[in-house]
C-alpha positions in Angstrom: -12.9 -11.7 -5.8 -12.7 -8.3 -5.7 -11.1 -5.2 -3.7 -12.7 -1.6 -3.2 -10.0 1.0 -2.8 -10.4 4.2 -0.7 -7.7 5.6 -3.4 -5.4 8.4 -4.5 -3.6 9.4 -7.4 -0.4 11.1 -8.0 1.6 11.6 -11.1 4.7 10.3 -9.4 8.3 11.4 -10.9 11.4 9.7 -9.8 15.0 10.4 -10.4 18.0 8.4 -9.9 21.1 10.2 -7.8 23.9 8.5 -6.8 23.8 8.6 -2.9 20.5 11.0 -1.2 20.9 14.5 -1.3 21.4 16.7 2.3 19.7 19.8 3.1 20.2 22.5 0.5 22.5 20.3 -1.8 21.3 20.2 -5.4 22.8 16.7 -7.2 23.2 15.8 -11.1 20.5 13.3 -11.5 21.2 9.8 -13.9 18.1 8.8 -14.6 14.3 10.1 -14.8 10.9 8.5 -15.2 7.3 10.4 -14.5 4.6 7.8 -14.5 1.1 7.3 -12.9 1.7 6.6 -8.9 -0.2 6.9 -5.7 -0.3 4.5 -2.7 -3.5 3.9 -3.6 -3.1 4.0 -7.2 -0.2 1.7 -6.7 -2.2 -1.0 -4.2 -5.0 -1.2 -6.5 -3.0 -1.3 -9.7 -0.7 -3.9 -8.4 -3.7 -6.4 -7.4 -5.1 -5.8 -10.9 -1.9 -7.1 -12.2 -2.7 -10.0 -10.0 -6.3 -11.3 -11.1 -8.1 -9.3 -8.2 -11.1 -7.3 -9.7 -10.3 -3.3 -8.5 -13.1 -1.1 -7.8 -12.8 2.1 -5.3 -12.9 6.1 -5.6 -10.3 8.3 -6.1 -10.0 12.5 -6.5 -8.2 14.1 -9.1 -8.2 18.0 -9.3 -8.7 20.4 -12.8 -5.2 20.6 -14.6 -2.9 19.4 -16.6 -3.0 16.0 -15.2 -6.2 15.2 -15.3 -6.1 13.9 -18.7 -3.5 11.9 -17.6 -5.5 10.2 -14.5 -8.3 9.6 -17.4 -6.1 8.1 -19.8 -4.3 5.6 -17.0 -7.6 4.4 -15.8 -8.4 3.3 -19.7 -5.0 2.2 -20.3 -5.4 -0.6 -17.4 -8.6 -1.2 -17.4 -10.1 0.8 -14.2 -13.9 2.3 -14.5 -13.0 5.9 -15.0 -16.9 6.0 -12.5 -13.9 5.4 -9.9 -12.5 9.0 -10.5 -14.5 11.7 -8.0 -13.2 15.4 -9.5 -12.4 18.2 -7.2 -11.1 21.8 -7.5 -7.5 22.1 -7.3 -4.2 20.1 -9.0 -4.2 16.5 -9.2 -1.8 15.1 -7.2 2.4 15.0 -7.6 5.3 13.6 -6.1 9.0 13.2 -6.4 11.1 10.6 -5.5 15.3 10.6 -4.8 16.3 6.8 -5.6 19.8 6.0 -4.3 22.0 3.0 -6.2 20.7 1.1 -3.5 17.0 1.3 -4.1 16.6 3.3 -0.8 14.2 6.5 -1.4 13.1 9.5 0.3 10.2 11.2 -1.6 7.7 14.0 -0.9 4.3 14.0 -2.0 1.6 16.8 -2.7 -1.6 15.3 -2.7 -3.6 18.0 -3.6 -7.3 16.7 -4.5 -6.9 13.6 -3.3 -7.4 15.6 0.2 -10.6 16.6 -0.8 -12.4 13.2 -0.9 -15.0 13.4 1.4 -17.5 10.6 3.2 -20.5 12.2 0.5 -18.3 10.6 -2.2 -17.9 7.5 -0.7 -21.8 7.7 0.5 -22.4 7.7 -3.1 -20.7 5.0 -4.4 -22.2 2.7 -1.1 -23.8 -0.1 -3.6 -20.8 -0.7 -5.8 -18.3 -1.0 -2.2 -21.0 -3.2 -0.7 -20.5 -5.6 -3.8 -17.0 -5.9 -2.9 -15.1 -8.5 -0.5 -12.2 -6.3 0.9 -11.8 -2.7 1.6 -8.5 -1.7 1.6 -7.5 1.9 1.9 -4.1 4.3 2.9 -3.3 7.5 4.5 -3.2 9.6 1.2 -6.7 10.0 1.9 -8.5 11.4 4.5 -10.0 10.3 7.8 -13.8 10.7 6.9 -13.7 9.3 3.6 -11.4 6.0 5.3 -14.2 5.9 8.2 -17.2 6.4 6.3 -16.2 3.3 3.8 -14.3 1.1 6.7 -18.2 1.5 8.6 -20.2 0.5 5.8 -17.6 -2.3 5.2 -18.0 -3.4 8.3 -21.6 -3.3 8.6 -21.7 -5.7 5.6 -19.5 -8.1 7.4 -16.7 -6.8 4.7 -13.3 -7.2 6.3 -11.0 -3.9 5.9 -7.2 -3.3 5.5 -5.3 0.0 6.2 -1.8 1.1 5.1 -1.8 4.1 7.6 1.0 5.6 4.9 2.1 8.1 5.0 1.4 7.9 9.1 -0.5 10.0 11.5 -2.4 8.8 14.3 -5.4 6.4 13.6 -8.4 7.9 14.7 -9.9 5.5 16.7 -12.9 5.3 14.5 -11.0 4.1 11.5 -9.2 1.6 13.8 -12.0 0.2 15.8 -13.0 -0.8 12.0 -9.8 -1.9 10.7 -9.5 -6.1 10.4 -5.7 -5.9 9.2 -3.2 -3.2 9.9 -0.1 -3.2 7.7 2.4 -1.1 8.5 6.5 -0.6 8.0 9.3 -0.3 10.6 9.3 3.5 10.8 5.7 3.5 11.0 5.5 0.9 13.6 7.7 3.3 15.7 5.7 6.3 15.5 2.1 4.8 16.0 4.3 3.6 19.2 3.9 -0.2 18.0 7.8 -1.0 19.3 11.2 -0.6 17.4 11.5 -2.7 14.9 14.4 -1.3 12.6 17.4 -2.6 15.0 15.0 -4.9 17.4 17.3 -7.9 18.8 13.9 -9.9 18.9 11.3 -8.8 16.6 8.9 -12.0 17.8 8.5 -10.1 21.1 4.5 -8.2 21.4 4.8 -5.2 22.7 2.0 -4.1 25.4 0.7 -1.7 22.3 0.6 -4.3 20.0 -1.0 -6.9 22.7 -3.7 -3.9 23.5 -4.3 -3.7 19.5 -5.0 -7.4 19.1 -7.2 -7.6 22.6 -9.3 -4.5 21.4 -10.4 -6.7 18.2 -8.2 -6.2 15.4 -7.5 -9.4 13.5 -4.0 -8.9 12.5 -1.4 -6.3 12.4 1.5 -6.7 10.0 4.9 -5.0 9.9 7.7 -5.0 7.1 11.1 -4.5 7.5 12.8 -4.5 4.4 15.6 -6.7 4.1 14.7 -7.9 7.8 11.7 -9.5 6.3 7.8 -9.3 7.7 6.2 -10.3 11.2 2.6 -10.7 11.7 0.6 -10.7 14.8 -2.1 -12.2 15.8 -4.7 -12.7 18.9 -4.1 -16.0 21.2 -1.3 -17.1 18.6 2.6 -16.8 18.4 3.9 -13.9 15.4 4.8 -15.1 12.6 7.8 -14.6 11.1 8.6 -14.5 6.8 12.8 -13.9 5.9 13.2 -11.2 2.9 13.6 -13.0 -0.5 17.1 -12.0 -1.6 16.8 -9.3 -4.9 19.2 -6.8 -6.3 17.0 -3.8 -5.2 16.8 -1.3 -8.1 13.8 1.5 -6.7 12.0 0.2 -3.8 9.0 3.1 -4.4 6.0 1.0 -4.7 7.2 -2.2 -2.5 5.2 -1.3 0.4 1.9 -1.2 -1.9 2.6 -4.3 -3.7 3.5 -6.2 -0.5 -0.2 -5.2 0.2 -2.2 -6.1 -2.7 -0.3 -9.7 -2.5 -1.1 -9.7 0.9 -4.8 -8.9 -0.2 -4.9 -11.4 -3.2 -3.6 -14.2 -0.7 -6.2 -13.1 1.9 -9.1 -12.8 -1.0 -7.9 -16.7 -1.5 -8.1 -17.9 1.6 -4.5 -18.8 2.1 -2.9 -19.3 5.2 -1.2 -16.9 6.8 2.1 -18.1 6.5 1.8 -18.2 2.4 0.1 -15.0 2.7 3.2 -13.5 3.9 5.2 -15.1 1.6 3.6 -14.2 -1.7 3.4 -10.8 -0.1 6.8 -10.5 0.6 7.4 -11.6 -3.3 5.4 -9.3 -4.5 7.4 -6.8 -2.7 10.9 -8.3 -3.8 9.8 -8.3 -7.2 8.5 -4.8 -7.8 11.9 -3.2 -6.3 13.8 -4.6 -9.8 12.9 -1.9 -12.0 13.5 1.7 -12.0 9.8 3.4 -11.2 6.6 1.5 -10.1 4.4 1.4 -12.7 5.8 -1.4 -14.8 7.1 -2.9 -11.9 4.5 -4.6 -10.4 4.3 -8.5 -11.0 1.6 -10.0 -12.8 0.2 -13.8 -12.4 2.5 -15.5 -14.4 5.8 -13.7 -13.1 4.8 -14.7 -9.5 4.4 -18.0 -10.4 8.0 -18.1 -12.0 10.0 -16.1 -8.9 7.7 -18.6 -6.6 9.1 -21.9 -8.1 12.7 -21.0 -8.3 12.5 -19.8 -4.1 10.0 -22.9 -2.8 11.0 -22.8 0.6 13.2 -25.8 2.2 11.8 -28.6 4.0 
């Protein structure tokens, strides 16, 4: 079982304040952590820590940091043949984490935005070899169309995080099996409203038009609200939040999808898809950062069997 990511990398620093600063305010910061991050990054790091073999493409620039993208793909394992090197910095992020976990962040992505559909053209064989595509919106359209075609061409099934959001070109979309998106995200692709929606089973015409123009499933998290899926010619599906104490949720939203992606690699249901995705997202907001926050087999396992669901 294995997942190709359309990637990126960031060095990714976060700092703990004790509520989110306001425009112009400069606040005394408690704690600080700089660590390898990208949504990509993240996604494909996180279903490593899960048993999924990770292969994919991802640009780093000529800088300081690109001994540090080389060291991190050694350090966990990854092929550094997945790094594609541009002109340019690598990219860089910073985070604001509130007591509460809550974030706002702002990323420079640098050479990640110089991944093009020749670099994915050229590693066609070893995405062909794979069973999922999975990619986000920290990299650009061609290089997302160009590997969502040739995964679809091979009968591979694709998955997009459209993160941070823009329009989906249609190209990417008419390619995309499952969509995974959050509340605020939902709202501006114009899905429907789901941060204070009184019913959150109800299909939107947009959503019903996504599901009658072929895509398989569109998914949408909503942080202590829980998840929803929708389907085609069956009723959403609905998965509570697992009750955490939320440290940092950076990196939630990526490890929501590579559980969703290990489940769907599995063959699970949907139902237990959503829940061990939802896990995986509870879990990794107990730590400070993202990096060694991810859960692994054996830790899943654990947090699984002391929440089995009542009867």
């Amino acid at each position: 079982m294995q997942v190709f990511v359309v990637g990126s990398f960031v060095v990714a620093c976060s700092v703990k304040v004790a509520r989110l600063p306001d425009p112009g305010e400069s606040l005394r910061g408690s704690a600080f952590v700089a660590e390898p991050g990208g949504k990509g990054f993240n996604l494909a790091l996180a279903a490593s820590r899960l048993g999924i073999g990770v292969d994919g493409i991802f640009a780093v620039g000529a800088d300081v940091f690109t001994p540090v993208a080389l060291s991190t793909f050694a350090q966990v394992g990854f092929s550094s043949e997945m790094l594609v090197h541009h002109e340019g910095s690598t990219g860089a992020g910073v985070a604001f984490v509130d007591p509460a976990g809550e974030n706002c962040l702002a990323v420079c992505l640098g050479a990640n935005l110089s991944l093009t559909a020749e670099d994915v053209l050229r590693v066609a064989p070893r995405l062909r070899r794979s069973d999922i595509v999975a990619a986000t919106f920290e990299s650009p359209d061609a290089a997302i169309g160009t590997a969502f075609s040739l995964a679809r061409a091979g009968g591979i099934r694709t998955i997009l995080n459209p993160s941070p959001v823009r329009p989906i070109a249609s190209s990417i979309l008419s390619n995309t099996s499952i969509l995974i998106v959050n509340a605020v995200e939902a709202a501006a692709l114009g899905f429907g409203d789901f941060t204070e929606m009184p019913d959150p089973m109800h299909v939107t015409r947009a959503i019903g038009r996504l599901l009658s123009n072929g895509l398989e499933l569109l998914v949408v998290t909503m942080g202590r609200s829980g998840a929803i899926a929708f389907r085609s010619q069956a009723p959403p599906l609905y998965q509570a939040a697992f009750e955490v104490l939320a440290v940092d949720t950076v990196g939630a939203g990526d490890a929501f999808a590579a559980g969703f992606i290990t489940s769907t690699l599995k063959a699970k249901p949907l139902a237990e898809a959503l829940r061990f995705a939802s896990a995986c997202g509870a879990l990794t907001t107990r730590r400070f950062g993202a990096f060694d926050s991810f859960p692994n087999t054996a830790s899943m396992e654990e947090f699984m069997a002391l929440n089995i669901p009542a009867l």
